[in-house]
Structure formats: C-alpha cells, structure tokens
N, C-alpha and C positions, 0 to 999 in steps of 0.2 A: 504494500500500500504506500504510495507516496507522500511524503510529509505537505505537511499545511503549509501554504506563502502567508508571512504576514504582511498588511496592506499597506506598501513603503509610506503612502500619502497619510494614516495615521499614525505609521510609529515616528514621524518628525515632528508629529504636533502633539502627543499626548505620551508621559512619562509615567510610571506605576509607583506609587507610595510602600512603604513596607506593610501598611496597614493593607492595601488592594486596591486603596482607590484613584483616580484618572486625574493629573495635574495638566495643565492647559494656559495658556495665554489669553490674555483677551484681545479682541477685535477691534478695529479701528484707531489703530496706535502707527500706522504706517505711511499715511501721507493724509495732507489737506490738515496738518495741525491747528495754522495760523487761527482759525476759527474757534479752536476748543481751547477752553481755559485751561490753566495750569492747574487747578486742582482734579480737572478732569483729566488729564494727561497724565499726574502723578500716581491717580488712582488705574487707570491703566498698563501701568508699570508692571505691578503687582500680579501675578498668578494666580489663578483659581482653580478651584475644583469641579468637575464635568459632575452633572446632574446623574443622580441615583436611573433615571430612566435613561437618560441616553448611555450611563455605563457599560451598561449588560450587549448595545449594539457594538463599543467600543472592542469589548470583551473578543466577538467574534471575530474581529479586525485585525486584532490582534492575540493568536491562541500563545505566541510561548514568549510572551512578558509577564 
C-alpha cells in the first residue's frame, strides 16, 4: 500500500502544538498596510490557533504531523 502525501500547501501554513492542536498566521498582514492602523497590524503579528472544526479537515491534510 503506498504511503499518504501530505498536502505541501498546508504543511507551510499550519504547525502542530505538543498538545495536537493547528498554529496558523493570520491574514491580511501582507500588502495594502498604509490603511490599517498600527494596533491593527501589531495584532496581526501574532499567531493563532485554527478552529476546533476546521482542525479535524486540517488533520486529513496533513496524516504524519
């Protein structure tokens, strides 16, 4: 039986905690700044956690993280 690919386009965006769960970037941090304030920008700095329901599609995308 041939082993599983994992899906290169989520394993650059999403890392695995020791605990199990999906660390992730957030979105619109990459051009057209000028407009967004500084404290909005600061808070997009910062990493977060992928949603309890989109994990489990995460999961399949990735089998051997």
């Amino acid at each position: 039986m041939p082993k599983m690919k994992s899906h290169k386009g989520a394993a650059k965006r999403y890392r695995k905690t020791a605990s199990g769960k999906f660390k992730r970037a957030h979105a619109y941090h990459s051009h057209i700044l000028t407009k967004k304030s500084s404290k909005r920008k600061r808070n997009l700095r910062k990493g977060t956690y992928v949603n309890t329901v989109e994990a489990s599609k995460i999961r399949k995308l990735l089998p051997y993280l």
